[in-house]
Each structure stands twice: as C-alpha cells, then as structure tokens.
VMD Tcl script that draws the C-alpha trace (Angstrom):
set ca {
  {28.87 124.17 131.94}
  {28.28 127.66 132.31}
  {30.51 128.56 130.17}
  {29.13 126.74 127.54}
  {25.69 127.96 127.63}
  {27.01 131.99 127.48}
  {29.64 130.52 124.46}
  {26.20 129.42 122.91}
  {24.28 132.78 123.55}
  {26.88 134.65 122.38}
  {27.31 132.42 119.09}
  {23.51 132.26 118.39}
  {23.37 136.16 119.16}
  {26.14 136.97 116.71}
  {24.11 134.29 114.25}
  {21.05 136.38 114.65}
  {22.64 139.45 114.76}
  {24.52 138.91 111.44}
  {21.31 137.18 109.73}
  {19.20 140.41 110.92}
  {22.00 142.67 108.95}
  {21.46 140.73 105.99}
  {17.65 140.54 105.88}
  {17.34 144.42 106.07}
  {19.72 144.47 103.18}
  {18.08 144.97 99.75}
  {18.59 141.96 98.08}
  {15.50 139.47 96.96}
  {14.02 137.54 100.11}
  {15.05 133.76 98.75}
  {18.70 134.73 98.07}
  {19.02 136.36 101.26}
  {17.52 133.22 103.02}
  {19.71 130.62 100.48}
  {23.12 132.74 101.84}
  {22.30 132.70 105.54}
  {21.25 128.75 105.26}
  {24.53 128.38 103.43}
  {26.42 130.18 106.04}
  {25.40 128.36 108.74}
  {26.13 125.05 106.43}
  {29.83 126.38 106.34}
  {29.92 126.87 109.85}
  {28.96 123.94 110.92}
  {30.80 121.97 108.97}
  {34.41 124.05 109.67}
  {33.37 123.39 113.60}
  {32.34 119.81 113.06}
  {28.72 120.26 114.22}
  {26.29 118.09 113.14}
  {22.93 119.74 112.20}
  {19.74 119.00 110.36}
  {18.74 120.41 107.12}
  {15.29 120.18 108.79}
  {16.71 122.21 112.29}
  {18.95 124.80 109.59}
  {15.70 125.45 107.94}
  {13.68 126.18 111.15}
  {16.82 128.44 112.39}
  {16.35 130.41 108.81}
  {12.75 130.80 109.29}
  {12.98 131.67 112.98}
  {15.59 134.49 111.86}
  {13.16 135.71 109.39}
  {10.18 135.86 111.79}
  {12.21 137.63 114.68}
  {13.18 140.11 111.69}
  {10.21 140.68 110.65}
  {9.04 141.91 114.17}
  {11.71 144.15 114.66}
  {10.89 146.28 111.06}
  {7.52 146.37 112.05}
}
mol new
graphics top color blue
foreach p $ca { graphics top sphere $p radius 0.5 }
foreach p [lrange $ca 0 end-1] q [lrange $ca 1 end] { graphics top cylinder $p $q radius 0.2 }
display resetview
C-alpha cells in the first residue's frame, strides 16, 4: 500500500511538474490549459483510469493556481 501512495506522488509530481513547464511557456493561457486537460485525457484513458471531466477540470485549475504562486 505504500507503494502505491509514493507511485501516486511521484505520478502527480511529474503531472505537476510537466503542467508547470508548460504554463511558463509562451503560448495563450486557454490553449495551454486545453493541452494539459487533453493530456491527462490521454493518460487516463491509455492506463484505464476512470476520471471526471468535473475532477480533470479541478486538477487543470489547481495546476494553474499552484503556478501562479510560484511566478509570483
């Protein structure tokens, strides 16, 4: 079980990681959100995980909040 839960840190921290990368890059706000919603869609659907539009959305906008602490 253990296991598991550092698996998941180290997933969500390469998610966030990633998703930080892309925000600070200079494209327009809504396509950088649409690509990082989209590639969480693919992964989740390559490892079979089942996940909300609603809960994708939330991840997106938590990404974009912790993101904009860290340039400020």
């Amino acid at each position: 079980m253990k296991q598991l839960t550092y698996f998941g840190a180290f997933i969500g921290g390469a998610i966030a990681g990633a998703a930080l990368g892309i925000l600070m890059a200079p494209d327009k706000g809504t396509d950088t959100r649409t690509r990082i919603s989209d590639a969480v869609s693919d992964f989740c659907k390559k490892h079979n995980l089942k996940v909300s539009k609603e809960d994708m959305e939330d991840l997106v906008d938590d990404i974009k909040d912790a993101a904009a602490e860290v340039v400020d």
